[in-house]
C-alpha angles and dihedrals in degrees: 000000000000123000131224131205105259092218119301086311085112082231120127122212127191097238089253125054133190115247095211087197097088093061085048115099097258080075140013088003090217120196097252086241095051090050095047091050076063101047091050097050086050092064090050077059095061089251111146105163126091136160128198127153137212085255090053090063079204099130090103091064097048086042094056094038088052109035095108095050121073116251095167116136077252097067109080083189108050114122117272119246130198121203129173141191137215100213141116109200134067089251095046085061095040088056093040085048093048099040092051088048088051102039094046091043095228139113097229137045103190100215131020120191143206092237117232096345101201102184149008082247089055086048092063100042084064107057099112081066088055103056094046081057101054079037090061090047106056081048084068084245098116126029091206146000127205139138137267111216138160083206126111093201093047085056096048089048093047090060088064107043112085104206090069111086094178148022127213091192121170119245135158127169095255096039100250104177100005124146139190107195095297109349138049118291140199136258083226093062090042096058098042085062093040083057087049093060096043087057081048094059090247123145121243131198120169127222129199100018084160088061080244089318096312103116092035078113083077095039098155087042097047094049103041092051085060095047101052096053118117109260103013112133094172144006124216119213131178124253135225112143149012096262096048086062099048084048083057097041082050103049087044085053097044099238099107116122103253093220095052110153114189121220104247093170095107085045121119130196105244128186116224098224095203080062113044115094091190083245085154095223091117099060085041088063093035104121091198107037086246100141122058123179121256124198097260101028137339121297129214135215107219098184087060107034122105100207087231089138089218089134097058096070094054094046100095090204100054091241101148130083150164130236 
């Protein structure tokens, strides 16, 4: 599988990645040794990107699914892992930096992320995560440092900072998530940032092309629109089984039939708990009175709902998924 230059980070990505988060135990709940088996069939594939985070608690996963392959800072052609923190202080990143070294038994993790970046204003708060960042950098520690946002304005903003080497922003072809300060926004406007930071040097690499699996229905669609967009190196897509990543492998190669049609009848409507804000407007659209609203997040009724999806355009965070 060809790579391509992930920005001017000097890093190369295969042009799909694996989002470790779907085999966690916010999601499928895989047994470790099932989800490295994936991990490492991935890499067979030619697949060499792959994106966790502190919140996932999936390094045990990567570590088992790599732990025959050198990811040493020695080695120009390890694969290349994303990792990202919550965090908001010098010390939060430092542990989050430390931990992921430790967990994942390396020296290096290639890019480290602000996780989920909501505002210009959150930007800034964080900036003591920042600097431990540049900090671990210029340690040799991390390659490159950046942000992951659903946010038009963050993306725009990340096109003009110059500490940020990369962006992890959030675009599907019918604007599912996405957010512009504190209202929806449009795929158009997101592109047209995501273009901003490419002519910036900046790496780009896209998450939830799928809208969180709802639009898996128009898989060639959904893919292609990402991929044509002026500036995306790589998109990330979540993992759950063997055939979702030869269909990947497929699609990166070319080879994939154009009219490909997955099988979604296995597939469920989830709620990300870290996402919903209990708005209600979820259970309002439901056809079928399938979601009710707990007191932290949504609930769903599994035995009642229809998997129509109808509920994920209206949600304005993005919160629900199917898997």
């Amino acid at each position: 599988m060809k790579k391509i230059k992930l920005g001017n980070t000097g890093l190369s990505v295969s042009p799909v990645g694996f989002g470790v988060l779907t085999i966690g135990a916010t999601q499928l709940n895989m047994p470790v040794e099932q989800g490295a088996g994936l991990i490492k069939y991935a890499l067979s594939k030619g697949i060499n990107f792959f994106d966790t985070a502190q919140y996932y608690e999936t390094y045990p996963y990567l570590r088992m699914g790599l732990e025959n392959t050198d990811i040493s800072r020695s080695n120009p052609d390890r694969p290349v892992i994303c990792s990202k923190c919550l965090g908001s202080t010098y010390n939060d990143m430092e542990y989050a930096i430390n931990e992921a070294l430790r967990e994942l038994n390396t020296d290096i993790i290639d890019i480290f992320l602000l996780h989920e970046v909501r505002s210009e204003q959150d930007y800034r708060w964080r900036d003591g995560a920042l600097q431990c960042l540049k900090d671990y950098k210029a340690k040799g520690s991390i390659t490159a440092i950046g942000l992951s946002t659903h946010h038009v304005d963050v993306t725009e903003l990340a096109a003009s900072e110059p500490d940020i080497d990369v962006v992890f922003p959030l675009i599907n072809y019918a604007g599912l998530g996405i957010r512009h300060y504190d209202h929806a926004g449009t795929a158009e406007d997101m592109a047209a940032a995501i273009a901003a930071c490419h002519k910036a040097g900046k790496g780009v690499f896209a998450m939830k092309a799928f809208g969180g699996g709802n639009l898996t229905g128009s898989y060639v669609k959904a893919l292609e629109y990402v991929r044509d967009l002026d500036g995306v190196d790589s998109i990330m897509v979540g993992i759950g089984d063997y055939d979702q990543i030869d269909r990947l492998a497929e699609f990166a190669e070319g080879t994939l039939d154009r009219n490909y049609v997955p099988d979604l009848s296995g597939k469920k409507m989830f709620i990300e708990p870290g996402n919903c804000i209990t708005c209600g407007a979820c259970a309002d659209r439901c056809p079928n009175n399938a979601i009710t609203m707990g007191s932290y997040m949504a609930e769903i009724d599994h035995s009642i709902c229809l998997t129509c999806g109808y509920c994920a355009p209206v949600c304005p965070v993005r919160a629900l998924i199917m898997l």
